[in-house]
ROLO-834631 format. One line per field, with one value per residue (C-alpha): residue in one letter; x, y, z; residue number from 0. Coordinates in nm, 3 decimals, padded with zeros to 5 digits. Each point is the difference from the previous one (the first is absolute). Layout:
resn	c(A_...)
c1	c(X_...)
c2	c(Y_...)
c3	c(Z_...)
resi	c(NUM_...)
end
This chain:
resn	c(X_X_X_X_X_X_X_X_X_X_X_X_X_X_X_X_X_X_X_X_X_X_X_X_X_X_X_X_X_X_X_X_X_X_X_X_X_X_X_X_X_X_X_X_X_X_X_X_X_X_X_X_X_X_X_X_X_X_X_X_X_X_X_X_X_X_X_X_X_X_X_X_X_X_X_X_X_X_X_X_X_X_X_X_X_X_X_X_X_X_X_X_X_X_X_X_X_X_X_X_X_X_X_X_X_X_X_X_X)
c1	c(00.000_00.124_00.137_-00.222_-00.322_-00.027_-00.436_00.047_00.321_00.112_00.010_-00.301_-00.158_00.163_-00.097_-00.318_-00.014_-00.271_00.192_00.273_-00.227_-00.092_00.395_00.013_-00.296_00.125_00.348_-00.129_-00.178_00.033_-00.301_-00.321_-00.311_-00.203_-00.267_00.295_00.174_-00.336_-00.026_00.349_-00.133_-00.304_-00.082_-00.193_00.092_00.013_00.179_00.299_-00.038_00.120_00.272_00.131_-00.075_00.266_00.281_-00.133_00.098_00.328_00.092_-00.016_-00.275_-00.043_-00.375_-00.178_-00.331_-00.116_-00.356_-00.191_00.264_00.310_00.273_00.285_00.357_00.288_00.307_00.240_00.223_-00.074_00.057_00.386_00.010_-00.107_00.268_00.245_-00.155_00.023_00.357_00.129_-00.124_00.059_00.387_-00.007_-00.114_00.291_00.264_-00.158_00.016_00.341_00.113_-00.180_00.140_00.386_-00.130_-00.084_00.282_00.252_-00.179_00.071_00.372)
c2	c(00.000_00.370_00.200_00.257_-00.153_-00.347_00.004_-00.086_-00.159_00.259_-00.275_-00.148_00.346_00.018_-00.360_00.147_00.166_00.206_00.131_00.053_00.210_00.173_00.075_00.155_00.211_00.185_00.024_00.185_00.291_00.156_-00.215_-00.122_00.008_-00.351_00.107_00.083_-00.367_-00.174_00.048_-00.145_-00.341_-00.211_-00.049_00.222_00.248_-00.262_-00.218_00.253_00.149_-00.333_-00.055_00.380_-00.154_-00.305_00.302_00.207_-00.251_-00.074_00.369_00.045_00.240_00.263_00.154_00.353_00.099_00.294_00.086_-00.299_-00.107_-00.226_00.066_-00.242_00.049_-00.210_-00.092_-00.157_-00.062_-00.352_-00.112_00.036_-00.305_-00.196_00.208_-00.128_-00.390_00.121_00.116_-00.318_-00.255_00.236_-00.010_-00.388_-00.054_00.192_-00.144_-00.353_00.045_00.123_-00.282_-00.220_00.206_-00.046_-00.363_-00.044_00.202_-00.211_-00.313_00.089_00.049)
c3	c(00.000_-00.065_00.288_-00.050_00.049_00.151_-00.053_-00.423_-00.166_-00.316_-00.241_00.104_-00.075_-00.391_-00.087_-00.091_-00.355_00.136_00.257_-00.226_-00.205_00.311_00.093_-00.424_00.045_00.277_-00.060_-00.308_00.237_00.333_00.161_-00.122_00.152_-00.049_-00.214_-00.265_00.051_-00.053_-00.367_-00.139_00.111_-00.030_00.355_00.181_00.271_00.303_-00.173_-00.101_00.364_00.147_-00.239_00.123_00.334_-00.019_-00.187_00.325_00.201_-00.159_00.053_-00.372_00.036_00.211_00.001_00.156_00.048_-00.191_00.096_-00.042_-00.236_00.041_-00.234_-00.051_-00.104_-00.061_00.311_-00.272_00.320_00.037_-00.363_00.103_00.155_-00.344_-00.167_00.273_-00.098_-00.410_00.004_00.279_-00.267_-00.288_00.112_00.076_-00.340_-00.148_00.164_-00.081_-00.357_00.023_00.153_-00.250_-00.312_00.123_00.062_-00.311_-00.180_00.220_-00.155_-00.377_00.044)
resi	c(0_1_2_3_4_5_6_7_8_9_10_11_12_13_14_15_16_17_18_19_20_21_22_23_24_25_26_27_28_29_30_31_32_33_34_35_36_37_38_39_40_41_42_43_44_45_46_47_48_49_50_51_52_53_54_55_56_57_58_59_60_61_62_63_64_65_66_67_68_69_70_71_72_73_74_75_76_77_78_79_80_81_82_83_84_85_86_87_88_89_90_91_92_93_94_95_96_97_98_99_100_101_102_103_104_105_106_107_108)
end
């Protein structure tokens, strides 16, 4: 689980391509409210509400009441750790197939 908030696990929360969607939408603007999320998908409002409920949880997304209005905006804090994951394997992978190419040159001399 991710440091920063032990009640959702970060790559639980992007397994979803809805919530992936979700993470796009408002990295594109300074915060949504949910009446604007609702029509990229084909869900209704509850629906999208608890998918921004399990990035909420994640500590992906950060929301604020405005009136009778909640408006939600991105925390792209968290995503870090899957970077840290990306580049660890990313790395391993290189050094791998280094080690097979000179294994392979060493075998045609």
């Amino acid at each position: 689980m991710s440091e920063n908030n032990e009640n959702r696990d970060i790559f639980d929360a992007v397994a979803d391509p809805t919530r992936r969607r979700l993470i796009r939408l408002l990295s594109e603007a300074e915060e949504l409210p949910l009446h604007e999320l609702t029509p990229h998908f084909q869900m209704g409002r509850t629906a999208v509400s608890k998918h921004l409920t399990i990035l909420k949880e994640a500590g992906l997304v950060v929301d604020r009441k405005v009136g009778r209005e909640t408006r939600f905006r991105l925390n792209a804090s968290p995503l870090q750790e899957i970077q840290d994951w990306v580049a660890y394997y990313t790395q391993f992978w290189s050094t791998n197939m280094l080690r097979l190419k000179q294994l392979l040159e060493e075998e045609e001399e």
